[in-house]
SEKEVO-778007 format. One record per residue (C-alpha): residue number from 1; chain; x, y, z. Coordinates in Angstrom, 1 decimal, always signed. Layout:
R   num   chaine       xx       yy       zz
R   NUM        A        X        Y        Z
...
! end
This chain:
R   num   chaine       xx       yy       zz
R     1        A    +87.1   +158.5    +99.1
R     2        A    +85.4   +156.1   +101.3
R     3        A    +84.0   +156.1   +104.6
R     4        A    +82.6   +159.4   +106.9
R     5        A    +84.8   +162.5   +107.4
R     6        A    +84.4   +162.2   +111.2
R     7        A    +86.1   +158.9   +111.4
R     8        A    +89.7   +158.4   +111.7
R     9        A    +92.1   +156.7   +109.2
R    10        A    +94.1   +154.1   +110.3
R    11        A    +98.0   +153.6   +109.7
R    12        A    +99.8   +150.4   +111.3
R    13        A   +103.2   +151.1   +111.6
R    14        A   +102.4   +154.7   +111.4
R    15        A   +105.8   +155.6   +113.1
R    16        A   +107.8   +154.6   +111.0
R    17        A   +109.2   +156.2   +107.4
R    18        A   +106.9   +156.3   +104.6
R    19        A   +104.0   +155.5   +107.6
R    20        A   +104.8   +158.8   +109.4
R    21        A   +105.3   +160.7   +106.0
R    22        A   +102.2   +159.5   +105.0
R    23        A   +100.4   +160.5   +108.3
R    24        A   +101.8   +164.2   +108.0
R    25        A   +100.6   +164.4   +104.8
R    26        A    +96.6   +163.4   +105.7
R    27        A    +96.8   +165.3   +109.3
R    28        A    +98.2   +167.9   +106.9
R    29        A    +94.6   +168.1   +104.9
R    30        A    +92.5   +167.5   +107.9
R    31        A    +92.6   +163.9   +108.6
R    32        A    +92.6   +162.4   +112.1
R    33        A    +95.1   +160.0   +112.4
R    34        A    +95.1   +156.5   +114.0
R    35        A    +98.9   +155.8   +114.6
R    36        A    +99.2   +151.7   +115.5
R    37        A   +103.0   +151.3   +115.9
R    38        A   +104.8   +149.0   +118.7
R    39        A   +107.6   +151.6   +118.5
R    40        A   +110.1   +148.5   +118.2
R    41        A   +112.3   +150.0   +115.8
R    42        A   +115.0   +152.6   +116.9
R    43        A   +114.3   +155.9   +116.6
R    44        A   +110.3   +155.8   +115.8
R    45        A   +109.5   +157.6   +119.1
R    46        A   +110.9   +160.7   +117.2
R    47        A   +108.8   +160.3   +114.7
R    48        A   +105.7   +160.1   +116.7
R    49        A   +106.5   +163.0   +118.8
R    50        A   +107.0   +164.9   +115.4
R    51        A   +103.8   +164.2   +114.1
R    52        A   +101.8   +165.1   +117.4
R    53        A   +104.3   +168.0   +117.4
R    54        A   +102.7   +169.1   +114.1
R    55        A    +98.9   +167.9   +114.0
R    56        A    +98.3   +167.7   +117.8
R    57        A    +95.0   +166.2   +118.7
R    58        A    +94.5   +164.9   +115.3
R    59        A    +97.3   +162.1   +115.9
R    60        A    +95.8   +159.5   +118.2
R    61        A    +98.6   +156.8   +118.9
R    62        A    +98.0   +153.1   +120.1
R    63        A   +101.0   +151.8   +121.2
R    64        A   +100.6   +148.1   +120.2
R    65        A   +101.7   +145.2   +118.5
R    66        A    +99.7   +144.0   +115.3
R    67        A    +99.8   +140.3   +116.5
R    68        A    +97.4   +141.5   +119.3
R    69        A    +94.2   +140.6   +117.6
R    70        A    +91.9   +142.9   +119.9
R    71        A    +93.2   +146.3   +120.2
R    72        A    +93.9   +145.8   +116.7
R    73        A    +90.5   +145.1   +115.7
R    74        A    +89.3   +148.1   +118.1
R    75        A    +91.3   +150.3   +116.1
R    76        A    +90.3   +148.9   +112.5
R    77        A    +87.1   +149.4   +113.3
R    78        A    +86.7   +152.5   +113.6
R    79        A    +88.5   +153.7   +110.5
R    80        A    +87.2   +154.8   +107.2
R    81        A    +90.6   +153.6   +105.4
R    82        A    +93.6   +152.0   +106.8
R    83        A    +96.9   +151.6   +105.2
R    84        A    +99.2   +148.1   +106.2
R    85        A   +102.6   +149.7   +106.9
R    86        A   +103.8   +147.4   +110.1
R    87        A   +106.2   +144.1   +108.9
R    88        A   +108.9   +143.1   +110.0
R    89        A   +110.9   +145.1   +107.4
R    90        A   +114.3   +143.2   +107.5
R    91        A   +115.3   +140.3   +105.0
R    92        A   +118.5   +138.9   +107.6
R    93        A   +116.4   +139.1   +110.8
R    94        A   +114.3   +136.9   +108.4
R    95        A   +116.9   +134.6   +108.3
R    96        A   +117.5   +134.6   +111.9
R    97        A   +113.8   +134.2   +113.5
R    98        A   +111.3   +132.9   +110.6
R    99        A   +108.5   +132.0   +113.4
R   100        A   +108.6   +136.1   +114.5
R   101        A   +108.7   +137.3   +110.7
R   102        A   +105.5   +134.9   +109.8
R   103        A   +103.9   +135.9   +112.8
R   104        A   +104.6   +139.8   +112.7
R   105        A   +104.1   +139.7   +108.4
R   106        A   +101.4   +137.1   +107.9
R   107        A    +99.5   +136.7   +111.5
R   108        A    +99.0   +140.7   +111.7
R   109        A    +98.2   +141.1   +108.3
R   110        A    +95.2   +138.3   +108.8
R   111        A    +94.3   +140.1   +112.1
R   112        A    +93.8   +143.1   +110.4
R   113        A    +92.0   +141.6   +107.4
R   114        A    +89.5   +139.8   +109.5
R   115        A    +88.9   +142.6   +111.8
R   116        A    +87.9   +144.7   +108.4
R   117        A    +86.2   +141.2   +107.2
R   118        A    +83.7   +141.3   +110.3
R   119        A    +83.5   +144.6   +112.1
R   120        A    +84.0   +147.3   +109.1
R   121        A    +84.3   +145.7   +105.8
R   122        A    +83.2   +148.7   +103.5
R   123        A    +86.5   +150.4   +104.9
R   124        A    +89.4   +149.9   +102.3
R   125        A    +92.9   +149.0   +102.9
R   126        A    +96.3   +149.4   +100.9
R   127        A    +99.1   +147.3   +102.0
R   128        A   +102.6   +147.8   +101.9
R   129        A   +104.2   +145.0   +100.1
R   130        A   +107.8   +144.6    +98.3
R   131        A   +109.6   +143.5    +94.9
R   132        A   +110.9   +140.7    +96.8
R   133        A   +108.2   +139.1    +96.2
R   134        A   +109.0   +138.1    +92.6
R   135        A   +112.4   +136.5    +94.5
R   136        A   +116.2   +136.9    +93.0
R   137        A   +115.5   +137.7    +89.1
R   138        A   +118.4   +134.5    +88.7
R   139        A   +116.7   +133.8    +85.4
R   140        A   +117.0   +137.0    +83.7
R   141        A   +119.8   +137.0    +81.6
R   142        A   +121.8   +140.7    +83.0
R   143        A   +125.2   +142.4    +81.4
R   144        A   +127.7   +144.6    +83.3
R   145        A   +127.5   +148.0    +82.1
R   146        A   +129.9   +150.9    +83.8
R   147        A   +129.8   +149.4    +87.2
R   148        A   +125.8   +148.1    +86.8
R   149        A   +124.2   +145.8    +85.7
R   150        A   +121.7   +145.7    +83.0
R   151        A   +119.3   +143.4    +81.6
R   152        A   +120.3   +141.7    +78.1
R   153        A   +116.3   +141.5    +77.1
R   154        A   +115.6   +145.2    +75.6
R   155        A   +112.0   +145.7    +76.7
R   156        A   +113.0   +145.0    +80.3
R   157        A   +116.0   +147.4    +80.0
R   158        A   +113.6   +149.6    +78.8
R   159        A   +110.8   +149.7    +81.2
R   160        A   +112.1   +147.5    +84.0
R   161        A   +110.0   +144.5    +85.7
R   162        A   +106.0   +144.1    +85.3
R   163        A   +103.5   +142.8    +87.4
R   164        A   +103.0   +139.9    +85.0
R   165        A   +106.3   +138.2    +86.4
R   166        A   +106.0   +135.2    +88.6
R   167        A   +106.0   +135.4    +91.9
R   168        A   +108.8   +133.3    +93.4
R   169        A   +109.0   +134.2    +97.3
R   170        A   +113.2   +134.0    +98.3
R   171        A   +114.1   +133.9   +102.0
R   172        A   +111.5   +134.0   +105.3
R   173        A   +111.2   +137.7   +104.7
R   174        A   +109.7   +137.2   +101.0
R   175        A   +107.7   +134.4   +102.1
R   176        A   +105.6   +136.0   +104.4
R   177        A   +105.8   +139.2   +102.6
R   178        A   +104.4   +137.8   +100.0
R   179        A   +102.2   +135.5   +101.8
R   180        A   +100.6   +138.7   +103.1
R   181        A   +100.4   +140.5    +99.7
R   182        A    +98.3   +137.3    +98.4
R   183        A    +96.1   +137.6   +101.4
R   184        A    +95.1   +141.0   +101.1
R   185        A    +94.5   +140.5    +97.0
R   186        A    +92.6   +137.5    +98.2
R   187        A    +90.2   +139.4   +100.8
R   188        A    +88.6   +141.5    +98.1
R   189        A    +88.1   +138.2    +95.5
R   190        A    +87.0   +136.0    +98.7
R   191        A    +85.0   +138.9   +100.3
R   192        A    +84.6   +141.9    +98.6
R   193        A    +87.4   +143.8   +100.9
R   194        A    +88.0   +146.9    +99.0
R   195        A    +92.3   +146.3    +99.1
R   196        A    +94.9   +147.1    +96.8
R   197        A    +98.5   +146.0    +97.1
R   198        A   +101.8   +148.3    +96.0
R   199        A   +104.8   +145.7    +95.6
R   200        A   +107.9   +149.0    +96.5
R   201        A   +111.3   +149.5    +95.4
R   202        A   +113.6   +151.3    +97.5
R   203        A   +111.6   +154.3    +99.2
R   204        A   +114.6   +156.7   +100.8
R   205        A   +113.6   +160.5   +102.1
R   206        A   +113.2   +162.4   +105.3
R   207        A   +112.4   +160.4   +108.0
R   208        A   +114.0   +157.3   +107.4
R   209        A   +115.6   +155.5   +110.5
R   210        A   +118.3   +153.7   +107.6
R   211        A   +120.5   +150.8   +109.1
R   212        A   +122.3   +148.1   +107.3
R   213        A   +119.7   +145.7   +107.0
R   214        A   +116.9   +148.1   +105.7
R   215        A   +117.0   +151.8   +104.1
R   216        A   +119.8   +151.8   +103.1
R   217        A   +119.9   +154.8   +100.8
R   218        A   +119.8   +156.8   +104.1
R   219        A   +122.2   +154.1   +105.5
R   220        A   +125.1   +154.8   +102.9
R   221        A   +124.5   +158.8   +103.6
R   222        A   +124.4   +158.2   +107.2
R   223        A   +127.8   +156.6   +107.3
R   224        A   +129.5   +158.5   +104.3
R   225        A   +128.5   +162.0   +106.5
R   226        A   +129.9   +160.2   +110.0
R   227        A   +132.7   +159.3   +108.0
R   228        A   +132.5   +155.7   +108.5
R   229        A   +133.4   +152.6   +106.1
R   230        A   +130.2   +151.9   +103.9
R   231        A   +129.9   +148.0   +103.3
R   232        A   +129.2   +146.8    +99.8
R   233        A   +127.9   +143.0    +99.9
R   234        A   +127.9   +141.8    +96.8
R   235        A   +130.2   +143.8    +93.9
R   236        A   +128.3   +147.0    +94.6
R   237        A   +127.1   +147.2    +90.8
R   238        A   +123.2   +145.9    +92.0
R   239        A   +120.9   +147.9    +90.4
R   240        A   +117.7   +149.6    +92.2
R   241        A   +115.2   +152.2    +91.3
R   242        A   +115.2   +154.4    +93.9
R   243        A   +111.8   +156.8    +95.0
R   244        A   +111.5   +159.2    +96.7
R   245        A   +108.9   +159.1    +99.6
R   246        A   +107.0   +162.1    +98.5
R   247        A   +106.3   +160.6    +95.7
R   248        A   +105.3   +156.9    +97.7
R   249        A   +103.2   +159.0    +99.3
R   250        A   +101.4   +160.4    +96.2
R   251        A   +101.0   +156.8    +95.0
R   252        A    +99.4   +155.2    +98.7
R   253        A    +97.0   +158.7    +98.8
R   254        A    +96.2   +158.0    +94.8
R   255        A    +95.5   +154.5    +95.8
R   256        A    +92.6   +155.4    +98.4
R   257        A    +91.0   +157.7    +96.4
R   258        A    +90.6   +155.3    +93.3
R   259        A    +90.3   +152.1    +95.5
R   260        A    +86.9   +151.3    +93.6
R   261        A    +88.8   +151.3    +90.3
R   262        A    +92.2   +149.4    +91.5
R   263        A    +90.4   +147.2    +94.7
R   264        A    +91.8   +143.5    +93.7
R   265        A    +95.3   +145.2    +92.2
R   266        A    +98.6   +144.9    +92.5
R   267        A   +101.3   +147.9    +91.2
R   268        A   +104.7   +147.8    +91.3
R   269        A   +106.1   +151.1    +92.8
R   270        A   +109.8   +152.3    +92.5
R   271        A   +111.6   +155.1    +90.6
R   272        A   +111.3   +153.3    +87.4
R   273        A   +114.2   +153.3    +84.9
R   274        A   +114.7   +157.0    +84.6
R   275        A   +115.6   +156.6    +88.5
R   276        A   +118.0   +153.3    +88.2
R   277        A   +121.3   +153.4    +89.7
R   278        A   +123.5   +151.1    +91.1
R   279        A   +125.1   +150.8    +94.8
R   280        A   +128.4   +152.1    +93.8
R   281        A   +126.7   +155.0    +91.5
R   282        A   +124.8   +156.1    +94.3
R   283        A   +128.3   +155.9    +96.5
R   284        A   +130.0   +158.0    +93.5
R   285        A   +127.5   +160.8    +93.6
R   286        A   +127.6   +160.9    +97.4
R   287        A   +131.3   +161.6    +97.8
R   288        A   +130.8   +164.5    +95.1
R   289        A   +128.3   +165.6    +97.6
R   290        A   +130.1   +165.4   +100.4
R   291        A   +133.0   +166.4    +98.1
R   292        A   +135.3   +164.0    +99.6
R   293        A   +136.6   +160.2    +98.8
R   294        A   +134.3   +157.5   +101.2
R   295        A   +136.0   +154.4   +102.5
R   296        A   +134.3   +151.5   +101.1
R   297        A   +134.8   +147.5   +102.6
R   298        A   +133.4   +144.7   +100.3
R   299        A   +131.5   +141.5   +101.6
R   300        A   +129.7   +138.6   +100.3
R   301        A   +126.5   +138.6    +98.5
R   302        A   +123.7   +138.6   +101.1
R   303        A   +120.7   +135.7   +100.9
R   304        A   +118.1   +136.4    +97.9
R   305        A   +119.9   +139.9    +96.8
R   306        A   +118.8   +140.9    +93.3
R   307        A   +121.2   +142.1    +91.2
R   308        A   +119.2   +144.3    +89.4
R   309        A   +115.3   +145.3    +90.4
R   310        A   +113.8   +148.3    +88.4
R   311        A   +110.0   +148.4    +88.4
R   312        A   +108.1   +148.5    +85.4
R   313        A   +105.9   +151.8    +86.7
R   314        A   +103.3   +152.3    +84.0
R   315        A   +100.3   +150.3    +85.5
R   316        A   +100.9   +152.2    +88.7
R   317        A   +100.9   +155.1    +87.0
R   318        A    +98.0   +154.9    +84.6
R   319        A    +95.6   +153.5    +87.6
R   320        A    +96.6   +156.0    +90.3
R   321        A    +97.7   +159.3    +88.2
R   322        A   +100.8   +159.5    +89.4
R   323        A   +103.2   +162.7    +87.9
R   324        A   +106.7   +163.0    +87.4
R   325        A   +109.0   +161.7    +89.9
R   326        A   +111.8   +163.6    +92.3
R   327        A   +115.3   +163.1    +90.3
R   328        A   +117.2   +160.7    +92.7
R   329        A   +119.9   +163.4    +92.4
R   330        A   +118.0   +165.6    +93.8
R   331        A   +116.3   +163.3    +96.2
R   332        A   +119.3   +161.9    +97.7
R   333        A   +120.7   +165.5    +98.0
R   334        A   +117.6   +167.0    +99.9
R   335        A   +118.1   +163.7   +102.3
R   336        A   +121.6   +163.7   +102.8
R   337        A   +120.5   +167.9   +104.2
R   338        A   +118.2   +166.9   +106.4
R   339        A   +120.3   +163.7   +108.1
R   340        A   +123.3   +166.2   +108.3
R   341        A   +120.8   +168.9   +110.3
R   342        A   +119.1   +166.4   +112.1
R   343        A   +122.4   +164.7   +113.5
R   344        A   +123.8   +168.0   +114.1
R   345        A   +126.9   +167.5   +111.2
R   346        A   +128.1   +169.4   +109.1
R   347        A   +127.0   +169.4   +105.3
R   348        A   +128.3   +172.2   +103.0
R   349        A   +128.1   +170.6    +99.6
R   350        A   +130.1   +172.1    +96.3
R   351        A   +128.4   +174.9    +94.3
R   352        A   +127.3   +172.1    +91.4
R   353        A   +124.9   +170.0    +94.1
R   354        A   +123.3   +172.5    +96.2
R   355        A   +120.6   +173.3    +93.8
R   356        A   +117.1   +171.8    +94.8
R   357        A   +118.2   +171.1    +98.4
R   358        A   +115.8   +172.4   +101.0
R   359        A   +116.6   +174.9   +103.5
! end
C-alpha cells in the first residue's frame, strides 16, 4: 500500500453505504479514517455515529460538501489513499436538477483530482463509478426467459458485459457519472495520478439507506417487510447482478493495494452471472422469505433503465484477486435480518431460508 501508516485515509461520502462499510472495515485493521460526507442523504447521521460508535478517535469526520474546493483540498492532502464515494447517486433527481448533478458528480470529482494533482499527488485514489455509463444496452439484441430477460448473443449470456463496450452516457446522471470516471482515468495518463475506476452493479447489504430512486434491493425488502405496495417500472423482468457489499468492499481494499498494477484501469464490478436475477425474481424469493404474498403496482419504464446489466467480472477479478462471491440468496436474506432488527419489525423466516442469516 501507499503512503505513511501515520496518515489518515480519506473517504468522501464516507457516510453513506458501501462508504461507511468500507470505513469499518480499514478502522477495523487500524486505519484512521477521514469521513468527508455533507450528511445530505437521510439517515447517514446513523451511520456516522455507528462508525465513531465502533472505532472512536480513529473516525475523524468533516462535515462538508465536495463542491467546496478548500476544505476539500485540506483533507486530500493529508491522506495516503482516498477513495471517491460522494455523487449525487440518483438517475431521476438527474432528470430534475442537471446543473446540481454536474456540479456535485463532475465539479467535486475535479476538486478532488486537482487537490491530489498539486498538494499530494503520490497519494492514490479509486472512484466509485457505475454501469450506466455504457447507457441503456438498446442495441443488444435480449429474449424473455421465465420472467427475465436474457441476451440472444451466447458469450454475453455467458459472462455478461466487458469493459470493451462503448461508453454511451444516458440521462444527466450518466453524463456526469461518466464524465467523472473519464476524468479520473485521465488524471493518471495526463499526470501520473495513481487512480483506478470500478464501473458497479447493484451493491445491496447492511447499511444501505434504500429508497425508490437508489438501492433498491434494500428498497423492495424495506417495503415488502412494512407491508407496503412495491412499484415495478418497467415489466419487472430487468435483469441485474446483484453484490453484496462485503464483497464491494473486498474489491475497493484489493484495488488500493494493487493500485501500481491497475492505476489507469477501469473494472466492471457486480455479482456477475452466477448472481443475475431479475426485479420480479428477486420479489418471488422475498415473499418466500417473508413467507407471505407482496402487493406489487406496475408503472412505466423509467429514463435510460437497462433491461438487462450483468457485468462481465473476470478483469476485476484477475487484477484485484477477488474470491468467490456471497449467493444473493443468502445476501438478500442476511439484509432483509438486519432491516427487520434495525426498524424494530418482525422477521421470522420459514425453516428453508434461515440458514446463513446472521444473528
Amino acid at each position: 500500500m501507499s503512503g505513511g501508516t501515520d496518515r489518515p485515509i480519506l473517504i468522501t461520502g464516507g457516510a453513506g453505504f458501501i462508504g461507511s462499510n468500507l470505513a469499518d472495515r480499514l478502522a477495523g485493521e487500524g486505519h484512521r479514517i477521514v469521513i468527508y460526507d455533507a450528511l445530505s442523504r437521510a439517515g447517514v447521521e446513523s451511520n456516522l455515529k455507528w462508525l465513531q460508535s465502533r472505532h472512536h478517535d480513529r473516525i475523524q469526520p468533516v462535515i462538508a460538501d465536495i463542491r467546496d474546493e478548500d476544505r476539500l483540498a485540506d483533507a486530500a492532502g493529508q491522506a495516503k489513499a482516498v477513495f471517491h464515494m460522494a455523487a449525487q447517486v440518483a438517475v431521476t433527481t438527474s432528470m430534475m436538477d442537471p446543473r446540481d448533478d454536474f456540479t456535485t458528480n463532475v465539479v467535486g470529482t475535479i476538486n478532488l483530482l486537482d487537490a491530489l494533482r498539486t498538494r499530494n499527488p503520490e497519494t492514490p485514489i479509486v472512484f466509485a463509478s457505475t454501469n450506466k455509463v455504457y447507457g441503456d444496452l438498446a442495441d443488444i439484441d435480449f429474449e424473455l426467459e421465465e420472467h427475465r430477460y436474457v441476451p440472444s448473443d451466447a458469450t454475453v449470456r455467458a459472462h455478461g458485459i466487458s469493459e470493451a463496450r462503448p461508453l454511451d452516457f444516458h440521462t444527466p446522471y450518466g453524463c456526469s457519472k461518466g464524465a467523472a470516471d473519464q476524468y479520473v482515468l485521465d488524471y493518471a495518463r495526463s499526470f501520473g495520478l495513481k487512480s483506478a475506476v470500478l464501473r458497479m452493479s447493484c451493491i445491496y447489504g447492511q447499511r444501505q439507506m434504500g429508497t425508490e430512486d437508489q438501492g433498491w434491493v434494500a428498497h423492495f425488502l424495506i417495503r415488502a417487510l412494512e407491508g407496503r405496495p412495491i412499484t415495478l417500472y418497467g415489466d419487472g423482468c430487468q435483469v441485474r447482478d446483484i453484490l453484496d457489499v462485503a464483497d464491494a468492499v473486498d474489491a475497493y481494499r484489493a484495488a488500493w493495494q494493487r493500485i501500481d498494477a491497475v492505476s489507469g484501469g477501469a473494472f466492471n464490478l457486480g455479482g456477475g452471472p452466477a448472481n443475475a436475477v431479475s426485479l420480479r425474481q428477486l420479489l418471488d424469493f422475498i415473499g418466500r422469505l417473508l413467507g407471505r404474498e407482496l402487493e406489487v403496482e406496475f408503472s412505466d419504464w423509467r429514463a435510460g433503465d437497462q433491461r438487462y446489466f450483468v457485468a462481465d467480472t473476470r478483469a476485476a477479478e484477475r487484477a484485484l484477486g477477488l474470491g468467490r462471491k456471497v449467493p444473493w440468496q443468502n445476501g438478500v436474506a442476511q439484509l432483509a435480518h438486519w432491516l427487520a432488527k434495525a426498524r424494530g419489525l418482525d422477521f421470522a423466516p420459514p425453516a428453508a431460508h434461515r440458514e446463513g442469516i446472521a444473528a
